[in-house]
N, CA, C and O of each residue as an XYZ file, in Angstrom:
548
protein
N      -8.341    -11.570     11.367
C      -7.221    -10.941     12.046
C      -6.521    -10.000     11.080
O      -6.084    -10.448     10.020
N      -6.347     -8.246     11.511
C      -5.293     -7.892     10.554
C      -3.728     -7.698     11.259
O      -3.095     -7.863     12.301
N      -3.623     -7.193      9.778
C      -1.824     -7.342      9.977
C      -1.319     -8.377      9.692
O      -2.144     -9.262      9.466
N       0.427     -8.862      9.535
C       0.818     -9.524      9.435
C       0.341    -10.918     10.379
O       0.373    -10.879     11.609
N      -0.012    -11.896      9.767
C      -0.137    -13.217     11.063
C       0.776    -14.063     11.098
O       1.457    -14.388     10.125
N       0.881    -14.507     12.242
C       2.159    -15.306     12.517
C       3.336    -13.969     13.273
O       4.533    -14.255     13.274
N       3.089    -13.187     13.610
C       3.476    -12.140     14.358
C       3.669    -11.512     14.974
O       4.314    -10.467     14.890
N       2.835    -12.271     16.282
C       2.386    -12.130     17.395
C       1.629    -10.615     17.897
O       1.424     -9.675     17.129
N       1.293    -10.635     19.309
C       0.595     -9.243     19.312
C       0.986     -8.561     19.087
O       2.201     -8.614     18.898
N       0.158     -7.156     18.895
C       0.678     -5.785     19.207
C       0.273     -5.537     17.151
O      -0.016     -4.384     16.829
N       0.289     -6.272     16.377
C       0.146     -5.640     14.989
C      -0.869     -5.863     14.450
O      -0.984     -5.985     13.230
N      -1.817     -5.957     15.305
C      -3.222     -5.663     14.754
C      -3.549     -4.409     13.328
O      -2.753     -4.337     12.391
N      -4.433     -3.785     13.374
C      -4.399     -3.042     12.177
C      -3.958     -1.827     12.189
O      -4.428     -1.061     11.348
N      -3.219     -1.464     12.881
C      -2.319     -0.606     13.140
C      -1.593      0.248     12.325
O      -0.770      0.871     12.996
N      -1.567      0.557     11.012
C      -1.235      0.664      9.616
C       0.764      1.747      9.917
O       1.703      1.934      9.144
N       0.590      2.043     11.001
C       1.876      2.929     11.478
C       2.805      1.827     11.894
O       4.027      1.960     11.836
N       2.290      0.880     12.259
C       3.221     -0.112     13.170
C       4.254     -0.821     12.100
O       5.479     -0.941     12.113
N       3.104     -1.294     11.042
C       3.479     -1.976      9.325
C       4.669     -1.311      8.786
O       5.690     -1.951      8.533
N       4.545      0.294      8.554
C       5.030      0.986      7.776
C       6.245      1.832      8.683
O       7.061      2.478      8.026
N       6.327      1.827      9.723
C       7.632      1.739     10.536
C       8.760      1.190     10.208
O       9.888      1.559      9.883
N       7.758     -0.516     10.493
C       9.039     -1.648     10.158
C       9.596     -1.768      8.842
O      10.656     -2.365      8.649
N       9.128     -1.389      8.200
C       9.042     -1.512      6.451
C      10.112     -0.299      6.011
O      10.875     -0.347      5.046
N       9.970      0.807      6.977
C      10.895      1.920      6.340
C      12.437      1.619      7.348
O      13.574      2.074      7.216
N      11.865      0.686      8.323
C      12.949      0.690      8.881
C      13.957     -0.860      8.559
O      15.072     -1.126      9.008
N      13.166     -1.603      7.723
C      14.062     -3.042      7.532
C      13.823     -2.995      5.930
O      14.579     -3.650      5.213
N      13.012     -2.401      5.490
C      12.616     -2.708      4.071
C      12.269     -3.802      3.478
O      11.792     -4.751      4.100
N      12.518     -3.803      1.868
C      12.088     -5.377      1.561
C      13.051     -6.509      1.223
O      12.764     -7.663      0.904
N      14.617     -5.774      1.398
C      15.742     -6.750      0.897
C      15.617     -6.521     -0.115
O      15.286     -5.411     -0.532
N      15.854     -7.539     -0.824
C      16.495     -6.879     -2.405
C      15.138     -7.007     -3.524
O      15.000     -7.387     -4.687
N      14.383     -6.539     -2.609
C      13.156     -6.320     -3.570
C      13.152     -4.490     -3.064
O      13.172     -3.828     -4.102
N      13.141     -3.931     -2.302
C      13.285     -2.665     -2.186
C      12.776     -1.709     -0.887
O      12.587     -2.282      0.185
N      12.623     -0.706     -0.953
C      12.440     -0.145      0.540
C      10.952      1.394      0.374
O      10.613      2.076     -0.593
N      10.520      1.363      1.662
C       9.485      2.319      1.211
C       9.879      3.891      2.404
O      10.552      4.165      3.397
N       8.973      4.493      1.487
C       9.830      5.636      2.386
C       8.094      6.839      2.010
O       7.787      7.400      0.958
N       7.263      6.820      3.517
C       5.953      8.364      3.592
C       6.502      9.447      2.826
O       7.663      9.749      2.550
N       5.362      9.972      2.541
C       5.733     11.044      1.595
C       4.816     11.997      2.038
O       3.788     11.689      2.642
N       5.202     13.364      1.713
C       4.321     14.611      2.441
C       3.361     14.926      0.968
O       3.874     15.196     -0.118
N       2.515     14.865      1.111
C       1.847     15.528     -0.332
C       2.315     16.557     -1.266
O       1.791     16.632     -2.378
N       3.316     17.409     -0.893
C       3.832     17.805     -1.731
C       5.313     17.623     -2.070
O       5.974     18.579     -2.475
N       5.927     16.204     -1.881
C       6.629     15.727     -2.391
C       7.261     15.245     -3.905
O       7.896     14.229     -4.191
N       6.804     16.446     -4.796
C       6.924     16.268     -5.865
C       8.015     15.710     -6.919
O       7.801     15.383     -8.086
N       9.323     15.682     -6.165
C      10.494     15.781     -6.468
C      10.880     13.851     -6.402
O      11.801     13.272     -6.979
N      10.117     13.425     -5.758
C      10.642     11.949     -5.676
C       9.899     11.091     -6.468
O       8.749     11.405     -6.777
N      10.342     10.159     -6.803
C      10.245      9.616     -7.874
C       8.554      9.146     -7.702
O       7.946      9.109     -6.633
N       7.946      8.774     -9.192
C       6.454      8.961     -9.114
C       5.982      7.016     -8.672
O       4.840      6.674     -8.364
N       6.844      6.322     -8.738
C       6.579      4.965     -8.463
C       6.262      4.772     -7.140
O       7.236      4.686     -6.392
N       4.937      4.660     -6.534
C       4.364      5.122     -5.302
C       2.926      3.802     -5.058
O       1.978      3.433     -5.751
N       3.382      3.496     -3.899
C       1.589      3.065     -3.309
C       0.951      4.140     -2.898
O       1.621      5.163     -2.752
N      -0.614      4.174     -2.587
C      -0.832      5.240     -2.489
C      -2.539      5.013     -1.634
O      -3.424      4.422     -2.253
N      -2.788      5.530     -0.277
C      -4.040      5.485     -0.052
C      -4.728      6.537     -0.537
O      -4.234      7.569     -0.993
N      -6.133      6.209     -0.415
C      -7.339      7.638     -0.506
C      -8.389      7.205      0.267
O      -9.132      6.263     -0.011
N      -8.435      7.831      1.139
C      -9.714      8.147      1.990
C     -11.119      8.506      1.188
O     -11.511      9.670      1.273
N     -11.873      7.586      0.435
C     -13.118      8.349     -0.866
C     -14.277      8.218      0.429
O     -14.012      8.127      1.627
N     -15.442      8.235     -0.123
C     -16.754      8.175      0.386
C     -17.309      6.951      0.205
O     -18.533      6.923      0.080
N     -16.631      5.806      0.155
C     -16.505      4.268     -0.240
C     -15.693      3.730      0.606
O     -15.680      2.499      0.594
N     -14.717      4.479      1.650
C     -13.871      4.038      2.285
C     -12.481      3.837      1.978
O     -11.905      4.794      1.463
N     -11.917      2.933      2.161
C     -10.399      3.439      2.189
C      -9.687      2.963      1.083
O      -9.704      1.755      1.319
N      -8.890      3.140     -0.276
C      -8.753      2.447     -1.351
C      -7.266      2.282     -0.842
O      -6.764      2.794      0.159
N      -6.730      1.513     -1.697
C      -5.432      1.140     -1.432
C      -4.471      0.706     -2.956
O      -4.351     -0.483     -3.251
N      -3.940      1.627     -3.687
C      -3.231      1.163     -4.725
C      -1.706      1.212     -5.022
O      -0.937      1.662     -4.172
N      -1.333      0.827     -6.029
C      -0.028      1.259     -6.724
C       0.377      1.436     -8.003
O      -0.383      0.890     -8.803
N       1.422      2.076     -8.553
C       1.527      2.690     -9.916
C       2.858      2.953     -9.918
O       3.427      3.369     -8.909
N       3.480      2.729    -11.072
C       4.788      3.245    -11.060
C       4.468      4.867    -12.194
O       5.346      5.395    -12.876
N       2.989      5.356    -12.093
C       3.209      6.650    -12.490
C       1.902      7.304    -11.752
O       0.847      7.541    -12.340
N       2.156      7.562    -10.323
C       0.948      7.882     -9.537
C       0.185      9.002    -10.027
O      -1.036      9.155    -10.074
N       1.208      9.820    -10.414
C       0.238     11.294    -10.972
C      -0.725     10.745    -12.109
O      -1.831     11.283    -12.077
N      -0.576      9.916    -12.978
C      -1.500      9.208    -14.564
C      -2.638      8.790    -13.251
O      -3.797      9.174    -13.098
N      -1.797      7.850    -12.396
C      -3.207      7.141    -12.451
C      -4.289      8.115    -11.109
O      -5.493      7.871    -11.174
N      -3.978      8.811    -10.350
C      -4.855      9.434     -9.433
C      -5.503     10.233    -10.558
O      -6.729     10.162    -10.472
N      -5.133     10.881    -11.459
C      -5.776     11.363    -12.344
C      -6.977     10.825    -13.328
O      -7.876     11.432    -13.910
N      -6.589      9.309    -13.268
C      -7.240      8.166    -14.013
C      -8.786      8.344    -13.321
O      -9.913      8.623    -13.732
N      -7.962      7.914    -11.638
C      -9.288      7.795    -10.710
C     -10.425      8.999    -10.836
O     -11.598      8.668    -11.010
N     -10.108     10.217    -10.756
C      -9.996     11.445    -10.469
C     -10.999     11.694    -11.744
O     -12.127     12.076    -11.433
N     -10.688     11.500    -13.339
C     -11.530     11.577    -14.380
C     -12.656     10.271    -14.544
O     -13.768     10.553    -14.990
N     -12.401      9.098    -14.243
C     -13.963      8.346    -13.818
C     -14.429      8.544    -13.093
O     -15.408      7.798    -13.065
N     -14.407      9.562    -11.806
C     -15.417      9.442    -10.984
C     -15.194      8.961     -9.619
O     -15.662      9.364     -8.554
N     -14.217      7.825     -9.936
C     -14.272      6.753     -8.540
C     -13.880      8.065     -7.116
O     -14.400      7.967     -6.005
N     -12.973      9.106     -7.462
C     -12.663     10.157     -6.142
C     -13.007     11.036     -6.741
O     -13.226     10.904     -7.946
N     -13.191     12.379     -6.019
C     -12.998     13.499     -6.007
C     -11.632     14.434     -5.801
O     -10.738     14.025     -5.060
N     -11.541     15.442     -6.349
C     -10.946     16.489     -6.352
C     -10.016     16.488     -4.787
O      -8.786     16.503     -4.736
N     -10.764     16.471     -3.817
C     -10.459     16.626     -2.529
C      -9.899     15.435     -2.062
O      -9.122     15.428     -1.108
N     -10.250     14.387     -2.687
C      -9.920     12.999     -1.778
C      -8.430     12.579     -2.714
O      -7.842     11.532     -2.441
N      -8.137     13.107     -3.343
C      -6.789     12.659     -4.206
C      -6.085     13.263     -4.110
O      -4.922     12.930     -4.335
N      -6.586     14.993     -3.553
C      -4.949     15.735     -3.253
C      -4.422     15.253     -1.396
O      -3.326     15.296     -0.837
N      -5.767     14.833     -0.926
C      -5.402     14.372      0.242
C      -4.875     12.656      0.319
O      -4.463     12.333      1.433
N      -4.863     11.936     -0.382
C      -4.237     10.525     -0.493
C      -2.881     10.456      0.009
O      -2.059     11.168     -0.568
N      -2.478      9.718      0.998
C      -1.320      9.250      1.369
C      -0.331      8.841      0.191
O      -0.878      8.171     -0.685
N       0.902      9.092      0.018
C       1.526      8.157     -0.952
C       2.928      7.737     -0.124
O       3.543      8.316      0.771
N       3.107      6.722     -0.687
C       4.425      6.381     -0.173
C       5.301      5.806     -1.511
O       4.764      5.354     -2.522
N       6.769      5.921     -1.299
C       7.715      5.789     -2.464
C       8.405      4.552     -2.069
O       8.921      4.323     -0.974
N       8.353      3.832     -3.030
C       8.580      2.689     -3.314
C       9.735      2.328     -4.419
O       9.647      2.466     -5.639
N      10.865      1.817     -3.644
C      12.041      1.199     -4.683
C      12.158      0.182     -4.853
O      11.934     -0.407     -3.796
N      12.451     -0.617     -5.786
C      12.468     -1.987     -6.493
C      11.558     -2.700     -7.385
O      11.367     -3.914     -7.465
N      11.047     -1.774     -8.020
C       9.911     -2.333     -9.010
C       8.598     -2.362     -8.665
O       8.177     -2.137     -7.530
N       7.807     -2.689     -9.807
C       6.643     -3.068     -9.369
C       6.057     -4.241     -8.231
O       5.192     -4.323     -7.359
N       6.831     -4.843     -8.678
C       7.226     -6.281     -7.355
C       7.035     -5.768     -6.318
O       5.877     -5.816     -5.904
N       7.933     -5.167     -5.588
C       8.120     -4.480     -4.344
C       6.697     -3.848     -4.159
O       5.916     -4.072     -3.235
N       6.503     -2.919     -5.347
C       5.046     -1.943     -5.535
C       3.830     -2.797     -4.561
O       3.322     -2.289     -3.561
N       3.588     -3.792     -4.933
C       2.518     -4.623     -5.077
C       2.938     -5.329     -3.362
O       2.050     -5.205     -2.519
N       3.879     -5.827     -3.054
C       4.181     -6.270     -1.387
C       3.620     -5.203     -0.615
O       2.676     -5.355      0.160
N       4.213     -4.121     -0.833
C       4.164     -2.697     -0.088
C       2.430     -2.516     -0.131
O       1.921     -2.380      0.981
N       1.625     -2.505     -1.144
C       0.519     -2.138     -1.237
C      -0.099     -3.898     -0.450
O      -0.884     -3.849      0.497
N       0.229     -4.845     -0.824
C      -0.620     -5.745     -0.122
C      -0.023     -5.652      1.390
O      -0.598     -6.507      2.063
N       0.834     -4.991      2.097
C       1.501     -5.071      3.351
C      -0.163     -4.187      3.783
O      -1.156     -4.363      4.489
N       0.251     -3.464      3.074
C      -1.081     -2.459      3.753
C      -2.225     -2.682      3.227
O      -2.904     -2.361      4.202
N      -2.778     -2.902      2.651
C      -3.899     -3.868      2.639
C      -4.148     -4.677      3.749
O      -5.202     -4.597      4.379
N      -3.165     -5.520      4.056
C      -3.548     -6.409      5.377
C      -3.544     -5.696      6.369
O      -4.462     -6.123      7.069
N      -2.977     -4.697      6.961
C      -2.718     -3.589      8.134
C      -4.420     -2.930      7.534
O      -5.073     -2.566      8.512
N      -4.870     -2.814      6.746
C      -6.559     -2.442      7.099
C      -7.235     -3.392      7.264
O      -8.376     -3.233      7.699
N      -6.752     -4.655      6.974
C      -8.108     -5.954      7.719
C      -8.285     -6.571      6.078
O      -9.355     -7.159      5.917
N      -7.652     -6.529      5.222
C      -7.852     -7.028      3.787
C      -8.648     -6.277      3.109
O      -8.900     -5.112      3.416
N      -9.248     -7.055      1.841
C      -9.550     -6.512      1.053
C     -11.168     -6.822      1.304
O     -11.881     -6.520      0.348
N     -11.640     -7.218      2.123
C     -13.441     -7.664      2.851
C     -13.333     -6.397      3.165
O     -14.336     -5.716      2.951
N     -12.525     -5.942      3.554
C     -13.120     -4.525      4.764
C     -12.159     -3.164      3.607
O     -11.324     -2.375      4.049
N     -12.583     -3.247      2.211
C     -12.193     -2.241      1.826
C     -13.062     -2.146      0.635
O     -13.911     -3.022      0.473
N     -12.921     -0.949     -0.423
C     -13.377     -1.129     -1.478
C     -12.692     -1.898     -2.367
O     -13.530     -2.535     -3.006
N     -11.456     -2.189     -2.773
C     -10.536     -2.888     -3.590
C     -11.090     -4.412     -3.940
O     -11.386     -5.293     -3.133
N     -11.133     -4.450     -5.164
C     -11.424     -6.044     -5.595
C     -10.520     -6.634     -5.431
O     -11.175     -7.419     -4.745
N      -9.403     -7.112     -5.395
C      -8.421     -7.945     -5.319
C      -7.165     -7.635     -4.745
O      -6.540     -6.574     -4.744
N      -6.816     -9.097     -4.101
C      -5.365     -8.450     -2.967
C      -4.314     -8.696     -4.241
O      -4.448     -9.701     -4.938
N      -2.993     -7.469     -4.574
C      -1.983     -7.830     -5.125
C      -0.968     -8.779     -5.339
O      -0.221     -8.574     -6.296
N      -0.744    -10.028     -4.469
C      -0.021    -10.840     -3.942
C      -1.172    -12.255     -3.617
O      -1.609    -12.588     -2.515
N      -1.410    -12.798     -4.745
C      -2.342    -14.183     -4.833
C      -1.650    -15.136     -3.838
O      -0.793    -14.584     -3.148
N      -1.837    -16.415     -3.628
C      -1.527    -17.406     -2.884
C       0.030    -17.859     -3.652
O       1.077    -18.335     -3.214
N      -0.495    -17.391     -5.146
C       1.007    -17.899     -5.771
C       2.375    -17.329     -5.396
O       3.373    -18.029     -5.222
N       2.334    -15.912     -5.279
C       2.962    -15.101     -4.913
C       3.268    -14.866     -3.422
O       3.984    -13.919     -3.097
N       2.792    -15.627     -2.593
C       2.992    -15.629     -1.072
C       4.606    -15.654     -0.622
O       5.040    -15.155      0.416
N       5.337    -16.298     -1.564
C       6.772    -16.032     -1.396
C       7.384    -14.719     -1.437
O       8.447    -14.528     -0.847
N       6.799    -13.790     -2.090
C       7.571    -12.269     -2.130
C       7.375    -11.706     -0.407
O       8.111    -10.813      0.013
N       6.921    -11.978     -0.028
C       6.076    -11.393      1.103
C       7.244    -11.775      2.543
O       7.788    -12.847      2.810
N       7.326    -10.494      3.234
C       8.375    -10.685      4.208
C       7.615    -11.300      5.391
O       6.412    -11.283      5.131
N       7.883    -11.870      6.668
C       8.169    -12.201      7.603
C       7.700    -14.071      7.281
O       6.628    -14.383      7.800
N       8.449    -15.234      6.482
C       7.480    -15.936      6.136
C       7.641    -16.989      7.232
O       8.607    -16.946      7.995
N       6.338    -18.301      7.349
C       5.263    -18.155      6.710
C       4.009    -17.277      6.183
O       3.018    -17.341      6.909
N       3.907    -16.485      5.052
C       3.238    -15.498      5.251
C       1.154    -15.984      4.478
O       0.689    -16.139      3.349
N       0.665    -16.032      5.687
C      -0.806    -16.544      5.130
C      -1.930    -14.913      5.250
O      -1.690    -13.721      5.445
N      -3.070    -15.666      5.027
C      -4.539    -14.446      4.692
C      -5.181    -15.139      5.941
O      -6.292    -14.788      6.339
């Protein structure tokens, strides 16, 4: 099942539905996220961030997005084209927040089975940061 569970219908993998509620309730005092137009240069660089590669859909975060798309960008893992086109979204309250926000969406694509990403940000230990709780996989 994606999306939040325990949530009833309608939030299947829906990744707009996630990031609605999120810009519209935020994370409490862990912090709030706010889409960004690609050439949003001016706001601060602490960002989750998708990319559409030829591997499918990646899903990360960085509190210095420009280092690390660049990171991606010089190994290989994307191309040129697939990093100026990456979604980013801006993220306040730390890396903490960083990592909810990026595992929120992670689950809004169906996890991390149905992506390239090795590991979800938010382990079983960490299931407490996570808004609507009980929050399970």
């Amino acid at each position: 099942m994606c999306g939040w569970r325990g949530q009833g219908p309608g939030l299947g993998c829906a990744e707009t539905v996630i990031f609605e509620a999120l810009a519209a309730g935020g994370f409490g005092a862990l912090g709030t996220v706010a889409r960004l137009g690609r050439s949003a240069g001016t706001v601060a660089n602490k960002r989750i961030y998708v990319v559409n590669g030829a591997k499918g859909t990646y899903v990360g975060q960085s509190g210095d997005i420009t280092r690390r798309l660049g990171g991606h960008l010089a190994s290989g893992k994307f191309t040129q084209a697939e990093v100026s086109a990456a979604e980013r979204y801006a993220v306040s309250g730390g890396k903490n927040a960083r990592e909810v926000a990026e595992q929120l969406k992670i689950d809004s694509l169906c996890g991390v089975d149905n992506l390239p990403n090795v590991r979800n940000p938010a382990g079983e230990a960490r299931f407490w940061m996570m808004p609507n709780q009980p929050y399970s996989r």
